[in-house]
N, CA, C and O of each residue as an XYZ file, in Angstrom:
820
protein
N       0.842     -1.190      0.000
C       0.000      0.000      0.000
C       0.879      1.244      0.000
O       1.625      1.443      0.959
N       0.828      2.144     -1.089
C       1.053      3.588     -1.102
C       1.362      4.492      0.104
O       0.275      4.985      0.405
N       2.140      4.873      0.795
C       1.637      5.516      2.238
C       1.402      6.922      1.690
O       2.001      7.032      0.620
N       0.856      7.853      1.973
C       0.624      9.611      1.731
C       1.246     10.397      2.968
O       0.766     10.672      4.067
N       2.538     10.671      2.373
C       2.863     11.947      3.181
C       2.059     13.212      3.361
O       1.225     13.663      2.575
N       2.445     13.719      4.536
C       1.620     15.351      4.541
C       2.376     16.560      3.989
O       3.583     16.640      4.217
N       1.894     17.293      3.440
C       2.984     18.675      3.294
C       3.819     19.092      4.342
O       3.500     19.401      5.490
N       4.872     19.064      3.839
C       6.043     19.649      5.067
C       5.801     20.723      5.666
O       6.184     20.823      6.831
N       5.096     21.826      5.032
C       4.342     22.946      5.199
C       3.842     23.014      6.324
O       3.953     23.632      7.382
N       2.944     21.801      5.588
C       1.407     21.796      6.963
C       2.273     21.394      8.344
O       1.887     21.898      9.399
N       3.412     20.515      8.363
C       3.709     19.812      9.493
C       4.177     21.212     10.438
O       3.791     21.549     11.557
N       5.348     21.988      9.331
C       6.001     23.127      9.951
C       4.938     24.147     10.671
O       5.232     24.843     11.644
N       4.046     24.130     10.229
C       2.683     25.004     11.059
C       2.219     24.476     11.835
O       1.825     25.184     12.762
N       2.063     23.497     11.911
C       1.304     23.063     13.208
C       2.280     22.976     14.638
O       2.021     23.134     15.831
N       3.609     22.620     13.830
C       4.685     22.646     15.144
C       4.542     24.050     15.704
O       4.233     24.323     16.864
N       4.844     25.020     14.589
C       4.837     26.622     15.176
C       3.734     26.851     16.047
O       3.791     27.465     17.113
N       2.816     26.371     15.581
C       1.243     26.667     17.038
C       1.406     26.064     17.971
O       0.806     26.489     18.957
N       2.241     24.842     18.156
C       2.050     24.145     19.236
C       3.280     24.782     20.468
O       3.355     24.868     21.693
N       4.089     25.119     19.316
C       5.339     26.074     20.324
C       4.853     27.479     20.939
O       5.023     27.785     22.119
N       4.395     28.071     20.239
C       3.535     29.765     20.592
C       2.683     29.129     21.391
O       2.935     29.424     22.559
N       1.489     28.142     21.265
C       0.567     27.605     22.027
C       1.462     27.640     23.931
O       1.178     28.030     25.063
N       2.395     27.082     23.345
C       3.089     26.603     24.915
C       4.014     27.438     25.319
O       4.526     26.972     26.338
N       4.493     28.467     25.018
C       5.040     29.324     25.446
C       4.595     30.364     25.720
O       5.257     31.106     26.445
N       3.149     30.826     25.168
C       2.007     32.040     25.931
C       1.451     31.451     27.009
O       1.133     32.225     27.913
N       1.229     30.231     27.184
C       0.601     29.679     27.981
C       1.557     29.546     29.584
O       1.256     29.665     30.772
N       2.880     29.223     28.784
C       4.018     29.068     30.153
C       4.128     30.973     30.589
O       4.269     31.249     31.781
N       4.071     31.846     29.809
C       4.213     33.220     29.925
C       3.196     33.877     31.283
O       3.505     34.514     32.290
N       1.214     33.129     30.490
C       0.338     33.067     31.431
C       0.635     33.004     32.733
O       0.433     33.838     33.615
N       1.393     31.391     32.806
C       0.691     30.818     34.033
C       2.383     32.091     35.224
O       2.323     32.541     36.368
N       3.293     32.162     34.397
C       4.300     32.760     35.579
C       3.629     34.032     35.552
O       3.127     34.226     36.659
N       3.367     35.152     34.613
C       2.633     36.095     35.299
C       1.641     35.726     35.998
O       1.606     36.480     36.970
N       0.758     34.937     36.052
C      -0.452     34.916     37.299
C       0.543     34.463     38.468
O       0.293     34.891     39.595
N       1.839     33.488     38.255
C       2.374     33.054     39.556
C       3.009     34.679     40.064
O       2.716     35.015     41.211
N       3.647     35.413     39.429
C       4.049     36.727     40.057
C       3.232     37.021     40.867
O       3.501     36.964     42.067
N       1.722     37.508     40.299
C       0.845     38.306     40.908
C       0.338     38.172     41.976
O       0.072     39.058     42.788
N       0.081     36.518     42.095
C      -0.156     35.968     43.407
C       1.180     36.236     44.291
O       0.994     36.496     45.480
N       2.044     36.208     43.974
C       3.236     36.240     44.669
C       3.209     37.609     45.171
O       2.871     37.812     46.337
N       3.545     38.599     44.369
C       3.168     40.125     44.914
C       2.556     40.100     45.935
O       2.966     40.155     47.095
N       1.011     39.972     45.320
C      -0.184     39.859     46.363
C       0.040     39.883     47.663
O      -0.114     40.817     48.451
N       0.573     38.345     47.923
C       0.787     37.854     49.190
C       1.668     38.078     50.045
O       1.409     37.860     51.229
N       3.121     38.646     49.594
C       3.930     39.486     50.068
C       3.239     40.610     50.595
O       3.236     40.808     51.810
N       2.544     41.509     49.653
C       2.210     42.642     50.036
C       1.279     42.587     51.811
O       1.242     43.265     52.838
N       0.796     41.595     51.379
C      -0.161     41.243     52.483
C       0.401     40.835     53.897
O       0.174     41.065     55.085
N       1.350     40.025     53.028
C       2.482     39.548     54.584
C       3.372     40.915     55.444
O       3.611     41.039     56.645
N       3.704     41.785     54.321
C       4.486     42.861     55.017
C       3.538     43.800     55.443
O       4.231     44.687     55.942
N       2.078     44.212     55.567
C       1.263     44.920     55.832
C       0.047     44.079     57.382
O      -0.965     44.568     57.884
N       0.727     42.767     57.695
C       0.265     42.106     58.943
C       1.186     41.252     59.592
O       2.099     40.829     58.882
N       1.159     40.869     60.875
C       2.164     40.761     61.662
C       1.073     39.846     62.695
O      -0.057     40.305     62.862
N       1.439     38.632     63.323
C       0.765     37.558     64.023
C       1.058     37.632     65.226
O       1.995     38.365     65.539
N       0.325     36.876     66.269
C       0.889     37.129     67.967
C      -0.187     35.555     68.271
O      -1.148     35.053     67.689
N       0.255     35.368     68.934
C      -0.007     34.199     70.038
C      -1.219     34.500     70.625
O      -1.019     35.400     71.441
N      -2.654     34.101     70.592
C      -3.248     34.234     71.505
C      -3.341     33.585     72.791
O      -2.695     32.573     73.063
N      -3.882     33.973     73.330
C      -4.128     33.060     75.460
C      -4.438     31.979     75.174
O      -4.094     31.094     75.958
N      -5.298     31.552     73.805
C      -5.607     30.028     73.931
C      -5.146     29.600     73.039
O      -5.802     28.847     72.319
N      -3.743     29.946     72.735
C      -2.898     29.682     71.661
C      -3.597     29.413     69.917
O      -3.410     28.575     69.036
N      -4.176     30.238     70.024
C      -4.748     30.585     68.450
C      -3.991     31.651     68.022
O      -3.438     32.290     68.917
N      -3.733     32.199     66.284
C      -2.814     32.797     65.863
C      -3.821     34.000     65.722
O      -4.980     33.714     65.424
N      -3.526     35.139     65.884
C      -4.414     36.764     65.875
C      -3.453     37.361     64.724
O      -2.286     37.665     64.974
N      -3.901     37.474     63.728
C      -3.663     39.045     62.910
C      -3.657     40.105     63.588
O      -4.469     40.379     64.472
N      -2.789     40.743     63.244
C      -2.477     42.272     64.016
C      -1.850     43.019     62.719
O      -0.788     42.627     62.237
N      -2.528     44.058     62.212
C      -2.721     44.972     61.306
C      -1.752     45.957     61.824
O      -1.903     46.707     62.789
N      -0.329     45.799     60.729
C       0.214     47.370     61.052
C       0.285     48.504     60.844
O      -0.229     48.441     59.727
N       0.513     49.648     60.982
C       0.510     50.924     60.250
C       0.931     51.069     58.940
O       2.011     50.607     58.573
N       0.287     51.583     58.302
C       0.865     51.638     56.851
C       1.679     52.602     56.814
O       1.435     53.581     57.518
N       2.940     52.580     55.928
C       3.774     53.509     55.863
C       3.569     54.598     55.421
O       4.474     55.377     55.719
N       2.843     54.998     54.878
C       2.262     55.859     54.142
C       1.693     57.208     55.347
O       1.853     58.415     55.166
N       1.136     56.665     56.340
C       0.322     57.311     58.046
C       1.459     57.695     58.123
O       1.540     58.878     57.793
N       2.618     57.147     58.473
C       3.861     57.805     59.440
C       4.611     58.965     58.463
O       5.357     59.864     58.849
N       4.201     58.679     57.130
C       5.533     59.969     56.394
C       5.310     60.892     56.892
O       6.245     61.449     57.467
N       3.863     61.560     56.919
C       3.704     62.943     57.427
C       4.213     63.154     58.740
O       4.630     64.239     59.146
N       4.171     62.127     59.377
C       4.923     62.464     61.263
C       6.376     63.005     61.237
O       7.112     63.881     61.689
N       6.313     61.787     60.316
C       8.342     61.870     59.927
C       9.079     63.092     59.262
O      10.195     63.505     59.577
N       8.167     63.644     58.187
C       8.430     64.233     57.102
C       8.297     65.996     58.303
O       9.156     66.800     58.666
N       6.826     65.902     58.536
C       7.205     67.282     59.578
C       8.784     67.339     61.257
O       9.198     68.383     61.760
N       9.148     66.192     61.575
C       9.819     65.855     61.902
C      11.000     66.140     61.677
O      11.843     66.431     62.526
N      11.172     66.065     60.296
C      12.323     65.675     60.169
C      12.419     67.243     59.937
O      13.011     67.832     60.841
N      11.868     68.163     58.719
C      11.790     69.539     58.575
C      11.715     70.297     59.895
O      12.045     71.475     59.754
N      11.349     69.934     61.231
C      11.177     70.970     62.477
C      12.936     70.631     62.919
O      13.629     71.648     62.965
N      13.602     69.393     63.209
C      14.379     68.650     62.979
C      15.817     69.822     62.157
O      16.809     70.225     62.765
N      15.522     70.073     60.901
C      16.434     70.288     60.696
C      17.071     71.836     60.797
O      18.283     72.051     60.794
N      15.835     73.084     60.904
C      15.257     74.286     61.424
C      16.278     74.387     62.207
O      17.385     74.822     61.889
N      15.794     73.816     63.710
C      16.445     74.005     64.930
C      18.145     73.827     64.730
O      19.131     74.449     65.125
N      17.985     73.014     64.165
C      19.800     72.764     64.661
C      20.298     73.580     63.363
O      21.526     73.656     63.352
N      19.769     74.119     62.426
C      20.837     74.831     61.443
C      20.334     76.394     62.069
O      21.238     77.227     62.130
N      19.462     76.671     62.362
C      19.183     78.373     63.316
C      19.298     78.410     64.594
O      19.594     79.472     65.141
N      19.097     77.313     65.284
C      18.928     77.717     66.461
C      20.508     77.381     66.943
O      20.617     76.177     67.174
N      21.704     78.093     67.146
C      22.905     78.185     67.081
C      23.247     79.234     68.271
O      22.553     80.182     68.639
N      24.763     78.724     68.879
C      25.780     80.023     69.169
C      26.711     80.067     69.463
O      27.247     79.069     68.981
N      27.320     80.543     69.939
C      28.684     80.218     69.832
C      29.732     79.087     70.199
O      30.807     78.693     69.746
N      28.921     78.776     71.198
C      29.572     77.317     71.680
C      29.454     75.842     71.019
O      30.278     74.929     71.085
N      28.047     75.866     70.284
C      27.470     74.875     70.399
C      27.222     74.962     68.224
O      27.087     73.967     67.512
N      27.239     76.080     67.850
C      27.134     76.035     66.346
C      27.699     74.932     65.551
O      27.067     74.255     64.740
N      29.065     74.799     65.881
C      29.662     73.490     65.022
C      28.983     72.124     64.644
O      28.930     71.571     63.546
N      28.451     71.716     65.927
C      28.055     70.406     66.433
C      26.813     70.252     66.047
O      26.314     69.170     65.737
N      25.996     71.819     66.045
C      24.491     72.042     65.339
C      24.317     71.849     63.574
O      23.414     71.256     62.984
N      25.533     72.581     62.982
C      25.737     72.615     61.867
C      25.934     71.168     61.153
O      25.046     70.480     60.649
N      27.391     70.868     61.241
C      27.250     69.011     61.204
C      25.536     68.299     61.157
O      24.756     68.229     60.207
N      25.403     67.907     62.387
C      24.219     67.519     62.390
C      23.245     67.974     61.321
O      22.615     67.170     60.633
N      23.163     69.022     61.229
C      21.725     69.502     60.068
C      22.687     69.462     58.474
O      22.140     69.919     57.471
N      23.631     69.081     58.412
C      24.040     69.435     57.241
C      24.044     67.669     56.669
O      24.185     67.500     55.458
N      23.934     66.796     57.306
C      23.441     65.380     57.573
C      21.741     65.218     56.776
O      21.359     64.315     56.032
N      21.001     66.394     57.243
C      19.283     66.324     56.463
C      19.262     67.167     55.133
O      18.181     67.468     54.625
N      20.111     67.437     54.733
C      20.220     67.985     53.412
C      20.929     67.965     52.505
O      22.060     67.553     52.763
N      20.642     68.394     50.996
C      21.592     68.104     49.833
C      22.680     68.898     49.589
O      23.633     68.840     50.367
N      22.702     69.648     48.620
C      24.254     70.563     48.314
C      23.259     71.994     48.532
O      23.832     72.969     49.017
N      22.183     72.089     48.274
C      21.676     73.457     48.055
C      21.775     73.895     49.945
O      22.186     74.968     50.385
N      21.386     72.984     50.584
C      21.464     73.726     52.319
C      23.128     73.833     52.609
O      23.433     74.718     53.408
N      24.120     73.116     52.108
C      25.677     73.255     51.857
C      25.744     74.558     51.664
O      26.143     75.413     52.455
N      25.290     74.704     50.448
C      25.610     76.471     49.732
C      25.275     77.381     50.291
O      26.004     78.365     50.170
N      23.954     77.522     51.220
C      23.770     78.786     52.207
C      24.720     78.465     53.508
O      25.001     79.433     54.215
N      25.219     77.219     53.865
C      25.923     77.047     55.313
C      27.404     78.004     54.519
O      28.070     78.733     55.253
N      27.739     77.882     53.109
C      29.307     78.142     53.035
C      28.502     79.687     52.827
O      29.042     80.543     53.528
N      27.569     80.105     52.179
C      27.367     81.649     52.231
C      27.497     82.278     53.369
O      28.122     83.324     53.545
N      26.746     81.479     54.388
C      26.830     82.287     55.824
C      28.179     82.222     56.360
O      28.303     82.968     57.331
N      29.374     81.494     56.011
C      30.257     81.222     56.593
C      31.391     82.544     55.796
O      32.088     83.277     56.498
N      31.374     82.620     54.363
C      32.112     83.273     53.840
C      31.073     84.966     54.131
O      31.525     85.896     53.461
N      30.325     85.187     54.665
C      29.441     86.484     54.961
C      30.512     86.603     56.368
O      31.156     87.648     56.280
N      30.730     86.107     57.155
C      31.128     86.087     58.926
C      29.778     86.113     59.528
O      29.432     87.104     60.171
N      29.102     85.250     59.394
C      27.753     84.638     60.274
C      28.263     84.634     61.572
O      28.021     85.323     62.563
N      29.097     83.616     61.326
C      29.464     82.377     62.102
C      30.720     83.013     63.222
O      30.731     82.604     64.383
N      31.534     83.824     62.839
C      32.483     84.480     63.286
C      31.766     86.057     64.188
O      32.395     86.713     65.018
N      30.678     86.276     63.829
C      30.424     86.877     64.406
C      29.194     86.523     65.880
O      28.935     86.984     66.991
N      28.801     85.563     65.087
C      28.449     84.580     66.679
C      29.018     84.355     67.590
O      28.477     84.260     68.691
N      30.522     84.176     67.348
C      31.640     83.810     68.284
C      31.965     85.147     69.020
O      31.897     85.237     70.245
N      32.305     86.130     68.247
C      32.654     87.396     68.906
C      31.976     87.880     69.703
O      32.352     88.008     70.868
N      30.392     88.409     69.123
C      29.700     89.189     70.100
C      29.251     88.246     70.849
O      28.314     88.786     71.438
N      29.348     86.753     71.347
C      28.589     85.434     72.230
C      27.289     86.081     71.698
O      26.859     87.028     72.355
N      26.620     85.706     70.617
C      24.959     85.511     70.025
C      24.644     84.525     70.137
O      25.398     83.553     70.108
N      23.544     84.495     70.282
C      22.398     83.035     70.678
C      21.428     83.022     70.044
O      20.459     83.542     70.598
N      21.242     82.548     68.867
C      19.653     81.992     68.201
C      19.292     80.919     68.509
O      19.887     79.842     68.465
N      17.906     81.273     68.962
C      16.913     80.478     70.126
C      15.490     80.324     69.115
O      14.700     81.235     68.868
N      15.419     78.907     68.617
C      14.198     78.819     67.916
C      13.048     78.831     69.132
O      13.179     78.225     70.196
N      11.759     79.743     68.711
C      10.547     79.780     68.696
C       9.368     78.991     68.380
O       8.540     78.456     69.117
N       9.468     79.036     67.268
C       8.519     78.333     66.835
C       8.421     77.798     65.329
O       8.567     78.754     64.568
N       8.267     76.865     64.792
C       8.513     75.899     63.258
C       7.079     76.258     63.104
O       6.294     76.051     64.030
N       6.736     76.734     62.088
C       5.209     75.892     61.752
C       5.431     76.194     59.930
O       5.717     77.111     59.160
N       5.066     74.685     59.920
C       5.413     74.099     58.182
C       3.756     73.474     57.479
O       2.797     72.864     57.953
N       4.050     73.929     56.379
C       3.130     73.381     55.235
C       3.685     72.264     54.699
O       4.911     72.202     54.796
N       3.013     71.174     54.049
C       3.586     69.966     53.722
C       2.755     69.608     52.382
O       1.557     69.784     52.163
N       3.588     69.146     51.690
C       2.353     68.281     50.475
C       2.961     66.940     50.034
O       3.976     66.744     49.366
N       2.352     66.324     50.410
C       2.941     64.695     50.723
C       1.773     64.115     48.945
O       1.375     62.971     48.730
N       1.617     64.935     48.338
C       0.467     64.280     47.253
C       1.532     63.391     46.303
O       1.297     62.399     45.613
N       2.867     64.160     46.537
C       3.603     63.006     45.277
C       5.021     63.537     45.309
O       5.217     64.743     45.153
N       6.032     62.675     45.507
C       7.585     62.950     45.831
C       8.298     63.264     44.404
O       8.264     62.673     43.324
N       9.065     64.634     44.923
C       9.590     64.998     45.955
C       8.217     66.138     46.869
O       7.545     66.950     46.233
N       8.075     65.933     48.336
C       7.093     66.622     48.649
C       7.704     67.591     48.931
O       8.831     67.612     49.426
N       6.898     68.685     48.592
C       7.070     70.355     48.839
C       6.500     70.562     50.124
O       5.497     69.996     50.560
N       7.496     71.767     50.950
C       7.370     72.378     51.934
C       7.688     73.667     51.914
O       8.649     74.261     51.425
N       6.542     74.107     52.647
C       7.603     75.991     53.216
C       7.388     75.605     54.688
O       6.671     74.741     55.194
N       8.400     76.693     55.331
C       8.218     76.613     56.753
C       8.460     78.453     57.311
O       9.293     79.256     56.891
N       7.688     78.594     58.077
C       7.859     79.627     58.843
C       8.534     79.480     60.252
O       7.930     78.919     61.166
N       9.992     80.073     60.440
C      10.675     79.538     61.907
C      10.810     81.287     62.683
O      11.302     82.180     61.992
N      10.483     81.495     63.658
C      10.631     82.448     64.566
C      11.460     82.067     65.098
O      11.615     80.903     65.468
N      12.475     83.350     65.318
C      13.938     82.738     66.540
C      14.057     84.306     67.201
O      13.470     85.388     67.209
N      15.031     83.746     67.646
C      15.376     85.215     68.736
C      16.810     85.404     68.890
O      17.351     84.511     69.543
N      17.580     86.341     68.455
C      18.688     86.628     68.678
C      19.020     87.392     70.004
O      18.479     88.413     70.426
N      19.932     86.737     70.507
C      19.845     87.317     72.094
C      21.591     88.186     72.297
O      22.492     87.369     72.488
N      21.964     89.422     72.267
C      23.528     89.943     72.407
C      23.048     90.440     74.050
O      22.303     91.372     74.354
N      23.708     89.536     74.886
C      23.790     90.179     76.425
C      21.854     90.627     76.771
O      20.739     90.107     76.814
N      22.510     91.837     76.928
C      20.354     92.026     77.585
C      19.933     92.674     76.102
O      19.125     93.602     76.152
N      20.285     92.373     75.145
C      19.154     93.070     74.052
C      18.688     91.862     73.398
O      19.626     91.087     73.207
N      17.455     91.384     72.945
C      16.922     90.685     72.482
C      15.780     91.248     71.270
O      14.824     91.948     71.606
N      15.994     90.887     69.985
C      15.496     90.856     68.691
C      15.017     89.498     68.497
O      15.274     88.409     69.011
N      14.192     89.943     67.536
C      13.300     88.453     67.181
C      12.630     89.071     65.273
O      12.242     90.112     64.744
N      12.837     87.784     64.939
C      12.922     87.672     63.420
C      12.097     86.293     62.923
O      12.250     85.130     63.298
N      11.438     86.695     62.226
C      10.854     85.650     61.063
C      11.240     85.575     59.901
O      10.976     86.513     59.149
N      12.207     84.083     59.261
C      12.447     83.185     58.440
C      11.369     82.760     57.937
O      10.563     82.350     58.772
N      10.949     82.688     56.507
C       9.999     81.988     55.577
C      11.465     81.224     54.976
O      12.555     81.789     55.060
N      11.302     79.970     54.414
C      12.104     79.024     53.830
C      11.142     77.926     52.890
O       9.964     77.636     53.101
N      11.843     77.528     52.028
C      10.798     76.400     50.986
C      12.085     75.449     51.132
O      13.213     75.522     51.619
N      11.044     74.219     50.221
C      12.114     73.297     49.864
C      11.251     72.190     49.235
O      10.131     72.442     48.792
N      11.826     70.885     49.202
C      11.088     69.700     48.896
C      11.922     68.604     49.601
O      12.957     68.912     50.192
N      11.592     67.646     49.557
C      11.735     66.021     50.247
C      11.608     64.837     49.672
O      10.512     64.503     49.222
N      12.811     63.929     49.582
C      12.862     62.942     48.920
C      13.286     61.761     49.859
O      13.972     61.876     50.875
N      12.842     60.782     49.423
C      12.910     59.698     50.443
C      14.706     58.843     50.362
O      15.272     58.715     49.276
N      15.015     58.609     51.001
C      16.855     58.020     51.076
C      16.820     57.116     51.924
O      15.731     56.974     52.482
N      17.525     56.538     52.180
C      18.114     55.424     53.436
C      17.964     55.749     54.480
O      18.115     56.967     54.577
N      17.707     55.230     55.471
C      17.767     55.674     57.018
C      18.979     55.420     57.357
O      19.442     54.297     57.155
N      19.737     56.441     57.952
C      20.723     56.458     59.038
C      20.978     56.790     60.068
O      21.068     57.991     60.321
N      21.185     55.811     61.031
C      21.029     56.182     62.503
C      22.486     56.613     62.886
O      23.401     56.238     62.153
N      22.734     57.311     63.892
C      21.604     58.519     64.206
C      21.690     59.991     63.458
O      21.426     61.078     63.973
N      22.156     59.722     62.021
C      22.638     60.986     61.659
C      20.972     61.314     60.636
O      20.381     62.367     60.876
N      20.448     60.450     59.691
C      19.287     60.657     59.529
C      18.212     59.820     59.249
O      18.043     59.196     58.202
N      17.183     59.838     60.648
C      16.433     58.400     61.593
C      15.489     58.277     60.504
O      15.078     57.213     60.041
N      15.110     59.688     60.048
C      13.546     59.346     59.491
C      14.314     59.281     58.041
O      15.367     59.338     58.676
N      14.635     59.232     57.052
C      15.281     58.452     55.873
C      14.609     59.222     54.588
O      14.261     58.728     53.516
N      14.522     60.849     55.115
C      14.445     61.835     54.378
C      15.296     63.022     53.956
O      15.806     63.482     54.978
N      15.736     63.843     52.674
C      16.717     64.218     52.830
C      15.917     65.951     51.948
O      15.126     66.027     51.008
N      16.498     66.942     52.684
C      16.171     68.283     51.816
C      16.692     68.548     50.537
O      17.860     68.441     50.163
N      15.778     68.875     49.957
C      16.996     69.525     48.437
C      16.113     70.667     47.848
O      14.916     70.675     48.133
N      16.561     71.487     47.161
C      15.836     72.998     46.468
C      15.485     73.759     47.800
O      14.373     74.172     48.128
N      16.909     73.877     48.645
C      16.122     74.333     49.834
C      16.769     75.914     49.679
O      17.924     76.292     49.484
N      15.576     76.604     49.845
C      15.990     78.360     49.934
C      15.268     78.705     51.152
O      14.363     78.092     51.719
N      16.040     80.184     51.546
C      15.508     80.683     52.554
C      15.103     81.967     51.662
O      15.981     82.709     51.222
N      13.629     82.213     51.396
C      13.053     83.279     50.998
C      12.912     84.566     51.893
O      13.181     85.478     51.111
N      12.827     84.735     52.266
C      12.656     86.265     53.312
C      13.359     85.958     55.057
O      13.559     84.927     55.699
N      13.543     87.221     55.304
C      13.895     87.324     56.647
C      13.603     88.998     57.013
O      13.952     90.006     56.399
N      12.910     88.853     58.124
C      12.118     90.491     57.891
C      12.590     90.267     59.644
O      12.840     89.135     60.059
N      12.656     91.354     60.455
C      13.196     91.827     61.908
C      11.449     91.882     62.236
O      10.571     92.477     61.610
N      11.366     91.170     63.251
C       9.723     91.902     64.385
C       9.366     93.338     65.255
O      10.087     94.267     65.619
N       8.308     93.141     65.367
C       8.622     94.285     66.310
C       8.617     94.151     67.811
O       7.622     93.607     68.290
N       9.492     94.526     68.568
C       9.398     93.826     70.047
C       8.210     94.145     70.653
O       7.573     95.197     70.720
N       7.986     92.765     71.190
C       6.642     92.234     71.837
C       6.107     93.383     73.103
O       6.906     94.115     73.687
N       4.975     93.374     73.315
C       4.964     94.665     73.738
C       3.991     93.381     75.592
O       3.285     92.376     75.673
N       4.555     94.241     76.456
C       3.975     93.209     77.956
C       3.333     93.771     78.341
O       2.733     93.419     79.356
């Protein structure tokens, strides 16, 4: 009996479907395995288990990270205020360092302005004391880098005369590494200007 081959054609096509067939299909099934995988991670790092009294396992729901930025984020901005203004002669160096730790090159460039002005030299001479008052900051946490201004009141104190001044300052916030203890909350300043500085008028008793 005769046998009838098939077209080589036809054979070569049907192999090609059966390969695409099985390789969208292997494509399928690992993206759905990702997703579940995601998923469940996500889920695992967003709950945390404890022992109950009758030894049953309790879900315990943690804070989402998302709640704490704003704690952190005003934190870290009141945080960095104080120790780069609130200065004097004794203690400026150790203040400076530290705050120069929460920021990029732009808070660098006003520390070397004030330094090449005699800020800093003149803190030492006349013993001046800037004594923060009061921080109060705007925040917009809607999408990083978040924008801030802050308004800081301080008080310059030479012997018995005391002046007092309001700082307006902007900036924004980007998220970095945590480093203990130089910077806890794992935020760092950058585009930071100090817009105005206007003298008060003394407080009247």
């Amino acid at each position: 009996m005769k046998k009838i081959y098939r077209n080589i054609t036809d054979i070569l096509r049907l192999n090609r479907f059966i390969v695409l067939a099985v390789v969208i299909l292997c494509l399928l099934t690992s993206g759905l395995s990702l997703g579940l995988l995601h998923h469940y991670q996500e889920k695992l790092l967003n709950s945390a288990f404890a022992i109950g009294a009758n030894g049953t396992v309790v879900p315990l729901k943690l804070v989402d990270q998302k709640d704490k930025r704003e704690v952190e984020a005003l934190a870290h901005i009141e945080r960095f205020h104080r120790l780069f203004y609130g200065i004097d002669g004794t203690d400026y160096r150790s203040h400076l360092e530290k705050a120069l730790w929460l920021g990029d090159a732009t808070v660098d460039a006003i520390y070397r302005q004030k330094k090449l002005d005699g800020v800093y030299n003149r803190l030492v001479q006349f013993s001046l004391r800037q004594q923060i008052d009061q921080v109060d900051i705007e925040l917009d946490l809607n999408s990083e880098p978040y924008g801030f201004q802050a308004r800081t009141l301080f008080e310059v104190h030479r012997g018995t005369v005391t002046d007092r001044y309001q700082l307006d300052t902007s900036g924004k916030l980007i998220t970095v590494d945590r480093n203990f203890p130089h910077n806890p909350h794992g935020l760092l300043i950058i585009d930071f200007y100090e817009d105005s500085l206007r003298k008060l008028e003394p407080q009247t008793k």
